[in-house]
C-alpha positions as a Markdown table, in Angstrom:
| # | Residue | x | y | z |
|---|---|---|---|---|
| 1 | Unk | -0.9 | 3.2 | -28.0 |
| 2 | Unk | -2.3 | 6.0 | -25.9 |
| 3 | Unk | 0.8 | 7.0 | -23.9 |
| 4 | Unk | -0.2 | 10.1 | -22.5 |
| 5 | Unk | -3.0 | 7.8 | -20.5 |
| 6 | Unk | -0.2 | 5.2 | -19.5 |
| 7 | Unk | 1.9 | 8.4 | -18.3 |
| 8 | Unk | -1.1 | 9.7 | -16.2 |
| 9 | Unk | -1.8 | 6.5 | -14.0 |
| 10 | Unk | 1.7 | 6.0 | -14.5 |
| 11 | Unk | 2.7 | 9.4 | -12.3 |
| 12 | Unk | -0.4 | 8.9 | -10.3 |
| 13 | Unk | 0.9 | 5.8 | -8.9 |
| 14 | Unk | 4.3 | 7.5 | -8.3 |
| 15 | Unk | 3.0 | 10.5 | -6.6 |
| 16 | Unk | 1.1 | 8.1 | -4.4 |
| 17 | Unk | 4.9 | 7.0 | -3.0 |
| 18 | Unk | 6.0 | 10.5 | -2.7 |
| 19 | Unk | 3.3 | 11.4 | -0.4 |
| 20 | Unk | 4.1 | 8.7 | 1.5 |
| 21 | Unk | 7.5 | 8.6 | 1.6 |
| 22 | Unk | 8.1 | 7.1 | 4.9 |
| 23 | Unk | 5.9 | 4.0 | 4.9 |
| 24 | Unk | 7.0 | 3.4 | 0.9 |
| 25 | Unk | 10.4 | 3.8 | 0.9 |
| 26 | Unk | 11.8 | 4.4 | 4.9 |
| 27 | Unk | 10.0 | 1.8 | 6.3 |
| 28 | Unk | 11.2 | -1.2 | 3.9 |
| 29 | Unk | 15.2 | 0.0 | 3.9 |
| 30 | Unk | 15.2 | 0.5 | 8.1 |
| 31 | Unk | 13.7 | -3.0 | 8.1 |
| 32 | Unk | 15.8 | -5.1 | 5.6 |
| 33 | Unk | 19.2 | -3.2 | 7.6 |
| 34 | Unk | 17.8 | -4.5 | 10.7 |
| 35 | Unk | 18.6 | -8.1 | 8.9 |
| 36 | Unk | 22.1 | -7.2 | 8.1 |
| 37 | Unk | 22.7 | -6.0 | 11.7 |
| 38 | Unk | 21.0 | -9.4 | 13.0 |
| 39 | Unk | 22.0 | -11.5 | 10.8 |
| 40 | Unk | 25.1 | -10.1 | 9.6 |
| 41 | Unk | 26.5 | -9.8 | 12.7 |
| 42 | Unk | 25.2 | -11.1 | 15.2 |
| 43 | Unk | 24.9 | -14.7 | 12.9 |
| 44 | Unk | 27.6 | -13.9 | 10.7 |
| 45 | Unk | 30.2 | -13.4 | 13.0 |
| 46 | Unk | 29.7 | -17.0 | 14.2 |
| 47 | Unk | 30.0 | -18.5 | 10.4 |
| 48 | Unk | 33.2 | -18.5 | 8.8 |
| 49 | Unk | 31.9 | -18.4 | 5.2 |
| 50 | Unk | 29.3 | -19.9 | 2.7 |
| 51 | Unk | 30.4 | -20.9 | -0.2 |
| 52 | Unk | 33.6 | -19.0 | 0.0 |
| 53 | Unk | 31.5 | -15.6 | 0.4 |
| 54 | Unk | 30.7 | -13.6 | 3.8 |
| 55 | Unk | 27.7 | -14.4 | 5.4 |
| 56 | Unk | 27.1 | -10.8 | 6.0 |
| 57 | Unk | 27.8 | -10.6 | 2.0 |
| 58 | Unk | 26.1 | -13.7 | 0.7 |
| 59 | Unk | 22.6 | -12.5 | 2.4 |
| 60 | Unk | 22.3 | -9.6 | 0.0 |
| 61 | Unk | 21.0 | -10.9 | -3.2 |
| 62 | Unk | 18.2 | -12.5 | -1.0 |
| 63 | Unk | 17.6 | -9.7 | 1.2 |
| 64 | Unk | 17.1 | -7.7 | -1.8 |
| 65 | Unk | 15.2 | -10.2 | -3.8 |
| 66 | Unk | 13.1 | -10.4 | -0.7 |
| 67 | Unk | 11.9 | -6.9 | -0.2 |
| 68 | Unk | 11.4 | -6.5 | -4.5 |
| 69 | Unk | 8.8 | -9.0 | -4.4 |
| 70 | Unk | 7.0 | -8.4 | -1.1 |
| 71 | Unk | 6.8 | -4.7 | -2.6 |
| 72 | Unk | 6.1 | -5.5 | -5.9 |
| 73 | Unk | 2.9 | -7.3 | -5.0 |
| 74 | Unk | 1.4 | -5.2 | -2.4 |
| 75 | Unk | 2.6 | -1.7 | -4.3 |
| 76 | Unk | 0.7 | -3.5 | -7.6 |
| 77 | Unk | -2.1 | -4.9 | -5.5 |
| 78 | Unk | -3.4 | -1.9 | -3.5 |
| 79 | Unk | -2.6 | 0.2 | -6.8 |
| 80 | Unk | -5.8 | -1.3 | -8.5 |
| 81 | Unk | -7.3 | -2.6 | -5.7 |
| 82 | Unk | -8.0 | 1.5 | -4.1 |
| 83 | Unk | -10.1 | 2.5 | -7.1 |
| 84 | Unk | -12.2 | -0.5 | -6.6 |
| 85 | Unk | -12.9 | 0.5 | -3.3 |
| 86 | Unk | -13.9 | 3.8 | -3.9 |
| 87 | Unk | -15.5 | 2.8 | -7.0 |
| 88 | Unk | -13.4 | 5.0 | -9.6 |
| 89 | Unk | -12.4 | 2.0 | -11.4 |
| 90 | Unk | -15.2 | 2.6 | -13.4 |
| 91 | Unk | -14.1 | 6.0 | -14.9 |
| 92 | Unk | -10.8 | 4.3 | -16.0 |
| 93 | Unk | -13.3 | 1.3 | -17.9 |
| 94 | Unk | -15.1 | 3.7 | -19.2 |
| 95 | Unk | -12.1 | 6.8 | -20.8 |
| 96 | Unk | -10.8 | 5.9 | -23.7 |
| 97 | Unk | -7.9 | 3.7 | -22.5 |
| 98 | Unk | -7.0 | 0.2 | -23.9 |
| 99 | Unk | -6.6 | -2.9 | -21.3 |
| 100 | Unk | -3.1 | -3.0 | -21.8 |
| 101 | Unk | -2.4 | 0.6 | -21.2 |
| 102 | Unk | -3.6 | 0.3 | -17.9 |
| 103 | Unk | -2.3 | -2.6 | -16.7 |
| 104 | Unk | 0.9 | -1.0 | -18.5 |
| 105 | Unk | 0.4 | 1.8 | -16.1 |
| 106 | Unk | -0.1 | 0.2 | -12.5 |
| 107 | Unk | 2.5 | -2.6 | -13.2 |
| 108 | Unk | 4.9 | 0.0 | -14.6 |
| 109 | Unk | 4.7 | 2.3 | -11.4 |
| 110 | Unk | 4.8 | -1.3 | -9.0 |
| 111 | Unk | 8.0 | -2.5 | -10.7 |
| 112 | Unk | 9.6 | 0.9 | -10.9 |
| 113 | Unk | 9.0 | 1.5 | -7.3 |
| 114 | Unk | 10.2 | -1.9 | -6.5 |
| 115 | Unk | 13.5 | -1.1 | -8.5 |
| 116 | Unk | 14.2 | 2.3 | -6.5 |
| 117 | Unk | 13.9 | 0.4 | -3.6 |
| 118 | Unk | 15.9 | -3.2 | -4.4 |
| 119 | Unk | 18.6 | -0.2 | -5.5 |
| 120 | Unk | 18.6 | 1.8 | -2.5 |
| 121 | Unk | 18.6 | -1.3 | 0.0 |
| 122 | Unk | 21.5 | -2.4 | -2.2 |
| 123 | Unk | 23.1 | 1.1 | -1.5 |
| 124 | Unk | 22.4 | 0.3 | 2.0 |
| 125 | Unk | 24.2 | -3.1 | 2.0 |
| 126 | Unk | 27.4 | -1.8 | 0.2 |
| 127 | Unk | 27.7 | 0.4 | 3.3 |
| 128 | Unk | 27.5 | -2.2 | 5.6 |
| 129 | Unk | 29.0 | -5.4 | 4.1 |
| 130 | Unk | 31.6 | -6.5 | 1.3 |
| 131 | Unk | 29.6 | -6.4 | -1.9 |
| 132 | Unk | 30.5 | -7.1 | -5.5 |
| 133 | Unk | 28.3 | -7.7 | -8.7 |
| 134 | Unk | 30.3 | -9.8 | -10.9 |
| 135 | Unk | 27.5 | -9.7 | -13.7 |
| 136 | Unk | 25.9 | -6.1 | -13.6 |
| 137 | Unk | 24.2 | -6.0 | -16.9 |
| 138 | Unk | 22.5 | -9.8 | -15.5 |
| 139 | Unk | 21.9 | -8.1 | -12.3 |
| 140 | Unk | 19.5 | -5.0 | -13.6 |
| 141 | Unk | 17.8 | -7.5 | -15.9 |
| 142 | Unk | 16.5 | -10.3 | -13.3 |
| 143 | Unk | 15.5 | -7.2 | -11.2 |
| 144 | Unk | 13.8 | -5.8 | -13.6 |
| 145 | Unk | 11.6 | -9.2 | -14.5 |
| 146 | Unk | 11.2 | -10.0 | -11.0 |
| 147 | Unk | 9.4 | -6.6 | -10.4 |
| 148 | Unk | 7.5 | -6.8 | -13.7 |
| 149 | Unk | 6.6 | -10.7 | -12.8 |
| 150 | Unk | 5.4 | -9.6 | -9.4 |
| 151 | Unk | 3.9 | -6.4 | -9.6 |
| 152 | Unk | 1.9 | -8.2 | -12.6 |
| 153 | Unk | 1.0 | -11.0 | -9.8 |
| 154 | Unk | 0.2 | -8.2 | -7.7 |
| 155 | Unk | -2.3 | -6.7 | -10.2 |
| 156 | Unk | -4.1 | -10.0 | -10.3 |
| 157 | Unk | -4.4 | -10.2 | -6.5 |
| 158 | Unk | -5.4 | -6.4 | -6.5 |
| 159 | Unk | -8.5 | -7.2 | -8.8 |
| 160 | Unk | -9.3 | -10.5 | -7.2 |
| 161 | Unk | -9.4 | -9.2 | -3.5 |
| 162 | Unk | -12.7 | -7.9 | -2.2 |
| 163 | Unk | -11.5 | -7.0 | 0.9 |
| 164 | Unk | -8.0 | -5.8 | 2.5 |
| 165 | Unk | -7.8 | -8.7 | 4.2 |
| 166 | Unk | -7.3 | -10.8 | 1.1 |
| 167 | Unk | -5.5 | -8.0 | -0.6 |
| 168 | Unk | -2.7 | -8.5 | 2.7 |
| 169 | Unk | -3.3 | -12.5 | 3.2 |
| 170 | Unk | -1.1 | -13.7 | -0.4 |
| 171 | Unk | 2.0 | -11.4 | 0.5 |
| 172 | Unk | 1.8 | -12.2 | 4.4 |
| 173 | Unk | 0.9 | -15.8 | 4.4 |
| 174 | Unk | 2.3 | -17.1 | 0.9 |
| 175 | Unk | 5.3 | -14.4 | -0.2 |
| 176 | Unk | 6.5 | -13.8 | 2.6 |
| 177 | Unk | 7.6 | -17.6 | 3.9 |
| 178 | Unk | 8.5 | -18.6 | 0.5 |
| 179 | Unk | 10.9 | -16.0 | 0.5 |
| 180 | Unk | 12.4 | -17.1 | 3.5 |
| 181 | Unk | 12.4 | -20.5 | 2.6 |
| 182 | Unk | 13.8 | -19.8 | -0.8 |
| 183 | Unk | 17.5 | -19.7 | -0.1 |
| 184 | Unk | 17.3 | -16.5 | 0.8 |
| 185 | Unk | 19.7 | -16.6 | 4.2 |
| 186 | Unk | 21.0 | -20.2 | 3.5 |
| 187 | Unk | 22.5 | -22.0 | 0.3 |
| 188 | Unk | 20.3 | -25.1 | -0.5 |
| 189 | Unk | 23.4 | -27.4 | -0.3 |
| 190 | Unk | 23.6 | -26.8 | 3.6 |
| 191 | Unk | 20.4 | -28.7 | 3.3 |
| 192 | Unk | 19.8 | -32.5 | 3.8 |
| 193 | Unk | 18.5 | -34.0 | 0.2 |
| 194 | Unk | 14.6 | -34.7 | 1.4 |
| 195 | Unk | 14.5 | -30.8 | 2.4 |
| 196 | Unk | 16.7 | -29.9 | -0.8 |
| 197 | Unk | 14.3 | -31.6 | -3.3 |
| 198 | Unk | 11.5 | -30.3 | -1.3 |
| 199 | Unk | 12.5 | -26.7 | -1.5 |
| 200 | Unk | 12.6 | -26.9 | -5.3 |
| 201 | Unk | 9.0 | -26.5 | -5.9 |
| 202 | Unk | 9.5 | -23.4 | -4.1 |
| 203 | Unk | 9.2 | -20.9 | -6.8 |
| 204 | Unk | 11.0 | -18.2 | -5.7 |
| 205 | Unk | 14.3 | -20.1 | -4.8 |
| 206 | Unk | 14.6 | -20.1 | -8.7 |
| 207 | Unk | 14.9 | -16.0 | -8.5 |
| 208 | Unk | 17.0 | -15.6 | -5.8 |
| 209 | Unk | 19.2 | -17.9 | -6.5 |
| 210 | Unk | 19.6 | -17.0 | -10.4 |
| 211 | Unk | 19.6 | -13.4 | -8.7 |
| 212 | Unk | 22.4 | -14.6 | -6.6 |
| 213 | Unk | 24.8 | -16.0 | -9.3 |
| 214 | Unk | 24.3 | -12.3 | -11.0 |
| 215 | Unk | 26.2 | -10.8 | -8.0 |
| 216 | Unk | 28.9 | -13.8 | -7.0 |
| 217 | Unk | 28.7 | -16.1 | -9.5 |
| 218 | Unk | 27.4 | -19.1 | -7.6 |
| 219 | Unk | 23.7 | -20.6 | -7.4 |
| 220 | Unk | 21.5 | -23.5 | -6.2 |
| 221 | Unk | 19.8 | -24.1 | -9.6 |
| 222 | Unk | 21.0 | -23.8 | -13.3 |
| 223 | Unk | 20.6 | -19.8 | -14.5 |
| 224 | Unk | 19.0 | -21.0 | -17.2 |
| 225 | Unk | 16.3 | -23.1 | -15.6 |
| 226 | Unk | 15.7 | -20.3 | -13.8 |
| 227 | Unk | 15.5 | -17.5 | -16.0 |
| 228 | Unk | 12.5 | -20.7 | -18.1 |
| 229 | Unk | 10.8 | -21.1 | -14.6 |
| 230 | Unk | 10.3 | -17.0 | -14.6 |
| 231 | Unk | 9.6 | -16.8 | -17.9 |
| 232 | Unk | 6.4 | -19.5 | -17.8 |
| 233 | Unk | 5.0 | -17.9 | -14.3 |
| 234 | Unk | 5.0 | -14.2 | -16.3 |
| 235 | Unk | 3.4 | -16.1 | -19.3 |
| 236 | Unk | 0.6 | -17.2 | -17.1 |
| 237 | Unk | -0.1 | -14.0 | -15.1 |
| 238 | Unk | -0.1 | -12.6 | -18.7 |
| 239 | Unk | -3.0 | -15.0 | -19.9 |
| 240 | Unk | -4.4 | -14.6 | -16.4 |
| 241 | Unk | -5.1 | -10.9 | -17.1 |
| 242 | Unk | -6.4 | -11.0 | -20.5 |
| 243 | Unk | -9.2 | -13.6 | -19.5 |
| 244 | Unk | -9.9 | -10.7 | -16.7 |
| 245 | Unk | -10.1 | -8.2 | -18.5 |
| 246 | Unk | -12.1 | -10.1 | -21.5 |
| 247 | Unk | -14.9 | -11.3 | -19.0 |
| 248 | Unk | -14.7 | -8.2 | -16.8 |
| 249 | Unk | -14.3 | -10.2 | -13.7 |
| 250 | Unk | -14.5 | -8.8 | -10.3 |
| 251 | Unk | -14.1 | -5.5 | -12.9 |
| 252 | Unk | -17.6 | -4.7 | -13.6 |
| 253 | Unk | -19.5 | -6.0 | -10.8 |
């Protein structure tokens, strides 16, 4: 394993965030406390409780889960995507690097960005609302597979995009909604059966609620199916890579 090439695209990637500090890291936190302060209050201060927990309190998990993937993806995306366009993908083919130690490299930066942030915006949210983490230990681990899981998704989208308005149109048109839709402002019992059976072939009400249950104990689905339903869509981004990488599409064209 060549780890000094995984280190070098690995703090090229995080240098990239550093020089743009504001739109990386700024932009996403002022954005996701505009939620609390709309949601939280305004909305909050009209609902007793859900589930026992604060409104203000119970939107957290999702909030956070919500900004982890959306950055995940589009941090992972335009991270492989950019040398494409500018056409110095084909140094990296050609050094000698390994397949694995670069995608270990762009996914590694995407997730650990994502981390910094879910962690700051959770910061954030202490400051503003009632917040406790009642499995800690739980909590670091589903963040840190979420942002592996998506960043990895991310890579895939990065590579199949030939334009930036593909690269934009998964995490606008498809992450984006499904986040919302996944539980992330509303438990799924508040919702009538049709809707409730509906909204479970929504993947990512699997993550935030399992993500959920980390901080308060409580969730919509079993942890367990969960943690499975994860597990399978990281197994097929995995295969999903290695036939990419084996054929060289949209790689070497």
């Amino acid at each position: 394993m060549n780890w000094r090439a995984i280190r070098a695209i690995y703090m090229f990637e995080m240098h990239r965030t550093w020089r743009t500090l504001m739109q990386s890291v700024l932009a996403p936190v002022v954005s996701t406390s505009l939620y609390f302060v709309v949601f939280g209050s305004a909305i909050g201060s009209r609902m007793t409780s859900v589930e026992g927990i604060g409104y203000g309190s119970f939107i957290v998990p999702g909030l956070i889960m919500m900004s982890v993937l959306t950055n995940s993806v589009s941090n992972a995306s335009f991270g492989i995507y950019f040398p494409k366009f500018v056409g110095t993908i084909y140094e990296i083919l050609s050094a000698p690097v390994s397949y694995l130690e670069i995608v270990l490299g762009y996914v590694g930066a995407a997730a650990s960005k994502a981390i910094i942030l879910g962690l700051i915006i959770l910061a954030t949210a202490a400051l503003l609302v009632p917040v406790h983490i009642d499995h800690p230990i739980l909590m670091i681990l589903f963040l840190l597979l979420t942002a592996l899981t998506f960043s990895l998704f991310g890579f895939l989208i990065g590579i199949w995009a030939d334009g930036f308005e593909k690269l934009q149109m998964i995490p606008l048109l498809v992450i984006t909604p499904l986040s919302f839709l996944g539980g992330s402002f509303y438990s799924l019992s508040a919702l009538p059966p049709f809707w409730r059976a509906l909204t479970l072939f929504n993947p990512l009400v699997y993550l935030i609620s399992a993500f959920r249950w980390s901080f308060y104990g409580i969730a919509d689905v079993p942890v367990g199916i969960s943690l499975a339903a994860t597990a399978v869509f990281l197994g097929i981004c995995l295969l999903v890579v290695r036939w990419i990488f084996k054929t060289g599409y949209q790689l070497k064209t």
